[in-house]
C-alpha positions in Angstrom: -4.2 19.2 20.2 -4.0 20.7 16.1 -4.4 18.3 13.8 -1.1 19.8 12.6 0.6 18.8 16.2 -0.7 15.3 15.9 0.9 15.0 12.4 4.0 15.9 13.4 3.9 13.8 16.1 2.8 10.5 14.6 4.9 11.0 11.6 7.9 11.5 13.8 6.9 8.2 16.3 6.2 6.3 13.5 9.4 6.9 12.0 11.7 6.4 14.6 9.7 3.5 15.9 9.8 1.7 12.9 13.7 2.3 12.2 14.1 0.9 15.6 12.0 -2.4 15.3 14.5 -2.9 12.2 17.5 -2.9 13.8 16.5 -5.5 16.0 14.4 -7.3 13.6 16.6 -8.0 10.9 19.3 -9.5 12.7 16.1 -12.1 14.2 14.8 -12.7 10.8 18.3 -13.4 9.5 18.7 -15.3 12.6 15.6 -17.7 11.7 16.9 -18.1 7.9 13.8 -16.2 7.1 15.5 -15.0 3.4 13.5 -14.2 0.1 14.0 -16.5 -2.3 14.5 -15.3 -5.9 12.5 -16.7 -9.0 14.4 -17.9 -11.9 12.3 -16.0 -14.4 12.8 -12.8 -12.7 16.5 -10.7 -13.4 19.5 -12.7 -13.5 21.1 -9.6 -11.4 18.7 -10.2 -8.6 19.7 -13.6 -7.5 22.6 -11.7 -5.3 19.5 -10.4 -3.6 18.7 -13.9 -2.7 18.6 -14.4 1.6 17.8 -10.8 2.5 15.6 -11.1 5.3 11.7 -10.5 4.7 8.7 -9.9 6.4 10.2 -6.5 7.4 6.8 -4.9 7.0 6.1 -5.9 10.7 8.4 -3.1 11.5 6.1 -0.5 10.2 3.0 -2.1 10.8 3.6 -2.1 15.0 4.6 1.1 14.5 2.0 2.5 12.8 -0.3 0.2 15.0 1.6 2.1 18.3 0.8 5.9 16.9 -2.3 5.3 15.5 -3.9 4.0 18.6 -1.8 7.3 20.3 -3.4 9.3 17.6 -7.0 8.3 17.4 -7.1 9.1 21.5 -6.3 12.5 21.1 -8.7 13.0 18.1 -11.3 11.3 20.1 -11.0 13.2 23.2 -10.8 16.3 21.2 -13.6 15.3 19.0 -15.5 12.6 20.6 -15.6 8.7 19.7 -17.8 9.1 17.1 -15.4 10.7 14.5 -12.2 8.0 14.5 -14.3 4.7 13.8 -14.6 5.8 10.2 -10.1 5.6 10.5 -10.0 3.0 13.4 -12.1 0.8 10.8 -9.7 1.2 8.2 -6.3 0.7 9.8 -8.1 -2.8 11.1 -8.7 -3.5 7.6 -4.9 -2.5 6.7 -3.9 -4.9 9.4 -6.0 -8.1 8.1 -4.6 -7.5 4.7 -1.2 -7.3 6.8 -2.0 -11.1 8.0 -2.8 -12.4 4.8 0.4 -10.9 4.0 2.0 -12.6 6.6 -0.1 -16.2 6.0 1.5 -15.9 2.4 5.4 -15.3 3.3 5.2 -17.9 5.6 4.1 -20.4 3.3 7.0 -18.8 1.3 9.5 -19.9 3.5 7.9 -23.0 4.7 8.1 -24.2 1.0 11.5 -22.3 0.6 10.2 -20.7 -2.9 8.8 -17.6 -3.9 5.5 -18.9 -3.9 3.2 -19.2 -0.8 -0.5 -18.9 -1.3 -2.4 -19.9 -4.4 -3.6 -17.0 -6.7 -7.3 -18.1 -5.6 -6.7 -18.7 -2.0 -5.1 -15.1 -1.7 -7.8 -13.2 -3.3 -10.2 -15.5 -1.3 -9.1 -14.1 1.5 -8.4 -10.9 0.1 -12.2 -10.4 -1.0 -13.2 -11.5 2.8 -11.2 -8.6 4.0 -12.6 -6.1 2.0 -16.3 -7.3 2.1 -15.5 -7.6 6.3 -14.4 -3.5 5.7 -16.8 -2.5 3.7 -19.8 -4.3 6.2 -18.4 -2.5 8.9 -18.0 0.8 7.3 -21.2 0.8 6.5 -22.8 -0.5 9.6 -21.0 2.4 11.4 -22.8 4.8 8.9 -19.3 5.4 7.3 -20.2 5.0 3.7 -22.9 5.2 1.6 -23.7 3.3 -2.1 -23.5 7.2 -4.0 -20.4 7.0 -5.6 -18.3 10.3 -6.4 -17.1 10.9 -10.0 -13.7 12.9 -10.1 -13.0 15.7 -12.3 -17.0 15.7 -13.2 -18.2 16.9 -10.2 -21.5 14.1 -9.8 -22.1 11.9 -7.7 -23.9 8.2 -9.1 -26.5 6.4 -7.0 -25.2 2.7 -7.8 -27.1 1.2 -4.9 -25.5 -2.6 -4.3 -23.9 -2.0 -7.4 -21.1 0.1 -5.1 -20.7 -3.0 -3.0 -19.0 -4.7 -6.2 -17.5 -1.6 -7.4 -15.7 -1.4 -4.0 -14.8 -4.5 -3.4 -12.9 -5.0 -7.3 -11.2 -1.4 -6.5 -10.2 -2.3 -3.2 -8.6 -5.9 -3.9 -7.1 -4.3 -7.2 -5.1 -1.7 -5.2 -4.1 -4.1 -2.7 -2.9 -6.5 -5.3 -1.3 -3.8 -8.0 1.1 -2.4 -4.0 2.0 -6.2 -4.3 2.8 -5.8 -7.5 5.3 -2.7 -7.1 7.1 -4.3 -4.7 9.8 -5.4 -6.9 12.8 -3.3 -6.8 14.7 -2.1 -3.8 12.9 1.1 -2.5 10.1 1.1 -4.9 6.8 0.8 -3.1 8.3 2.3 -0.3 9.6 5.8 -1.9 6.1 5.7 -4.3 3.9 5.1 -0.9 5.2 8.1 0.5 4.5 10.7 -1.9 0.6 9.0 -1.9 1.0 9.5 1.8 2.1 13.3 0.8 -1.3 13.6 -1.2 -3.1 12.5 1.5 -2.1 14.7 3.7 -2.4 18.2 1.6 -5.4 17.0 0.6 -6.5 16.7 4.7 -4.8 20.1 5.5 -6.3 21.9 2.8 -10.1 21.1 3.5 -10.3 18.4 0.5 -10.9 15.4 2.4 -14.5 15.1 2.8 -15.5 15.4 6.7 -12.9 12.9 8.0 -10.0 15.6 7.2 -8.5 14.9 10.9 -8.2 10.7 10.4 -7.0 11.4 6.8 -4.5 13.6 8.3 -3.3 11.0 10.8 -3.6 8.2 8.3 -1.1 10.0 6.2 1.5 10.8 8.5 1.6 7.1 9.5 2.4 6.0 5.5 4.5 8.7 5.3 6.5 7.9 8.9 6.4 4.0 8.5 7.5 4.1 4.8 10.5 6.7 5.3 11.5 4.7 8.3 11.3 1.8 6.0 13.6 3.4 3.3 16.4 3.7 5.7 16.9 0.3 5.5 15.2 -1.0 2.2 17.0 1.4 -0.6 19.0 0.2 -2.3 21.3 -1.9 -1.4 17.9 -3.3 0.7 19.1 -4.8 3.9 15.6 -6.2 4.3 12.3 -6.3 2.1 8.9 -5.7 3.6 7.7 -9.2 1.9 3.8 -9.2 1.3 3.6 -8.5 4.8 4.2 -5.1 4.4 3.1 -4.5 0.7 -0.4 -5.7 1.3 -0.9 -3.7 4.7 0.2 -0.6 3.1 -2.0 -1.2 -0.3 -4.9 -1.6 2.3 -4.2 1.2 3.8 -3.2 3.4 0.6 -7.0 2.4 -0.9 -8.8 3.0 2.5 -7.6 5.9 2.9 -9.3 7.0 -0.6 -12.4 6.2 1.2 -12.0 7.8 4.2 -12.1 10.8 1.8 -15.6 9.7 0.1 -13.1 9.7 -3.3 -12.5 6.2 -3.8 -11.8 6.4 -7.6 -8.8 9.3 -6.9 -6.8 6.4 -5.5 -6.7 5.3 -9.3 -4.9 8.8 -9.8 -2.9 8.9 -7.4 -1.9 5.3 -7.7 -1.1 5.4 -11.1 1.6 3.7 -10.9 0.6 1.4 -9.1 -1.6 0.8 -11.8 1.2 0.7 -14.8 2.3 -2.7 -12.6 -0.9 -4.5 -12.7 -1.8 -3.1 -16.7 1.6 -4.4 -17.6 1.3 -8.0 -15.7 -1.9 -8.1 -17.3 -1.1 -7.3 -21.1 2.2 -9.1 -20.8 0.0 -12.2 -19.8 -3.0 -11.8 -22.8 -0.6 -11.1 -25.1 1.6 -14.3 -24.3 -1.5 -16.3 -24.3 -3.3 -15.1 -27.8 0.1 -14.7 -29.7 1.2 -18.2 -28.4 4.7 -16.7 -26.8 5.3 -12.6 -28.2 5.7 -10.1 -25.4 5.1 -6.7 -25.3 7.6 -6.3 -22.4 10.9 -7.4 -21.9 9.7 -8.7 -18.7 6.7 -8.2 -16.3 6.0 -6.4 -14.0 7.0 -2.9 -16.1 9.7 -1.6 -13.7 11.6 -5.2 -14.5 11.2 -3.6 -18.3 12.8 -0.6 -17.4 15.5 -2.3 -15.5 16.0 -4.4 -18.9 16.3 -1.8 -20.7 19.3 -0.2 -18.5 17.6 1.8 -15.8 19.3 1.0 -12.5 17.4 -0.2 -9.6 17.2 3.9 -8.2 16.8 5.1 -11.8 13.9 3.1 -11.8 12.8 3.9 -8.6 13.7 7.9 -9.0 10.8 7.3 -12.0 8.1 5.9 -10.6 8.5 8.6 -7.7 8.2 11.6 -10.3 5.5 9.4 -12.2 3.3 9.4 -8.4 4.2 12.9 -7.9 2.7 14.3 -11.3 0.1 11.5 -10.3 -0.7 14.1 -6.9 -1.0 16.7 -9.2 -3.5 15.1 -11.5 -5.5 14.0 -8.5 -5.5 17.1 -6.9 -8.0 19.1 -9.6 -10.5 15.5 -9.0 -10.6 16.6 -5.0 
């Protein structure tokens, strides 16, 4: 089977899969009291948001789980074995950043505050993950330590140098998904157009050798996150909870490796990135100036929403801010 017939397919399982989980699951979650609770600090407006059921990111993640494991059999059998444990590697590694996910919104609701995991314990076991990805990747003869330089066309040498490289760019992405998980639709809506990317950059012979699990990869963001949207935009009637943001920032940044072009993700995921910068200026500035902000509030698409974006306008933003993101990252393939 055409990688092109497989794409179509796994989108089009994913999506329905996941669309299906949800309207069973919500009424469970709902069911088990499993609501997000609301921080204080955050917009007054978004206390009314307060009990929508979480963890809705298992929806997605099965489903992806279901076609990818579809997926990868036909590639293998067309291909042979050899050519899906580069992807089969990185979907695990999705899924274990899925279970921290999962680890964190339980404590969530065991403590019945938005606040589950220490800072420290999370990347703890964020940094495991990734060092667990990256031994296997390379074990498996998936990576190497040259590191590719977009837009410049050179390729550095950095030895174990990459290993640390890696592992700050792969927690960072993980952690800035997180981040953009704030507003109804948000990391949804900007997930699939990186999914998009991924995929033209797989059909168009830009994805290193691995264009056939890059394409697959992609139509699984693309099918789990559209499937998501149907019942997270706004109004949400469920919100994927770290369980979903983390699995799906895993799989956003493993991806990027798949295609021997980590650093695009940092294209690409540029907005992603505005979330992090912005939590992380907002928080220096606060400290050295002893209470000024440079935002009204943190992370950035809370800023926007201060200053009188609704929750879609917002969203409708950071969407056209990934796409002209794709469009940067496409002359760094």
């Amino acid at each position: 089977m055409s990688d092109t017939r497989i794409f179509i397919l796994s989108l089009a399982v994913t999506f329905i899969i996941t669309v299906f989980i949800l309207k069973w699951l919500i009424p469970v979650l709902k069911s088990h009291k499993m609501g997000q609770k609301i921080l204080e600090i955050g917009p007054r407006w978004h206390k009314n948001k307060e009990g929508t059921p979480t963890m809705g990111g298992l929806s997605f993640i099965v489903a992806i789980a279901v076609a990818a494991i579809a997926g990868f059999a036909l590639i293998g059998v067309r291909d042979g074995i050899k050519s899906v444990i580069p992807g089969a590697i990185t979907l695990c590694y999705a899924i274990l950043n899925g279970l921290v996910g999962i680890i964190d919104d339980k404590a969530k609701l065991r403590h019945k505050k938005n606040e589950g995991l220490t800072a420290k314990q999370k990347y703890l076991l964020q940094l495991i993950v990734a060092g667990a990805y990256l031994a296997a990747m390379a074990l498996t003869e998936s990576i190497t330590t040259a590191l590719y330089i977009p837009y410049f066309d050179i390729t550095l040498e950095l030895g174990i140098a990459y290993y640390i490289v890696a592992l700050l760019l792969l927690t960072g992405i993980v952690n800035s998904v997180n981040l953009t998980d704030g507003i109804d639709g948000l990391a949804s809506s900007v997930t699939a157009v990186v999914g998009v990317f991924f995929a033209l950059a797989a059909f168009f012979g830009r994805a290193d050798a691995n264009e056939s699990a890059v394409s697959l990869v992609a139509s699984l963001l693309i099918g789990g996150t559209l499937g998501f949207l149907v019942y997270n935009f706004y109004p949400a009637r469920v919100f994927m909870g770290d369980t979903g943001s983390l699995f799906l920032g895993g799989l956003v940044v493993g991806t990027a490796f798949l295609m021997n072009n980590p650093l695009i993700v940092l294209v690409i995921g540029f907005a992603y990135l505005m979330e992090t910068a912005s939590v992380i200026l907002q928080v220096s500035c606060f400290k050295l100036t002893h209470g000024k902000r440079i935002f009204k509030m943190a992370p950035i698409h809370h800023h926007f929403e201060q200053c009188g974006f609704s929750e879609i306008g917002v969203v409708i933003l950071f969407t056209a801010i990934t796409v002209l993101g794709g469009v940067a990252a496409w002359f760094g393939l």
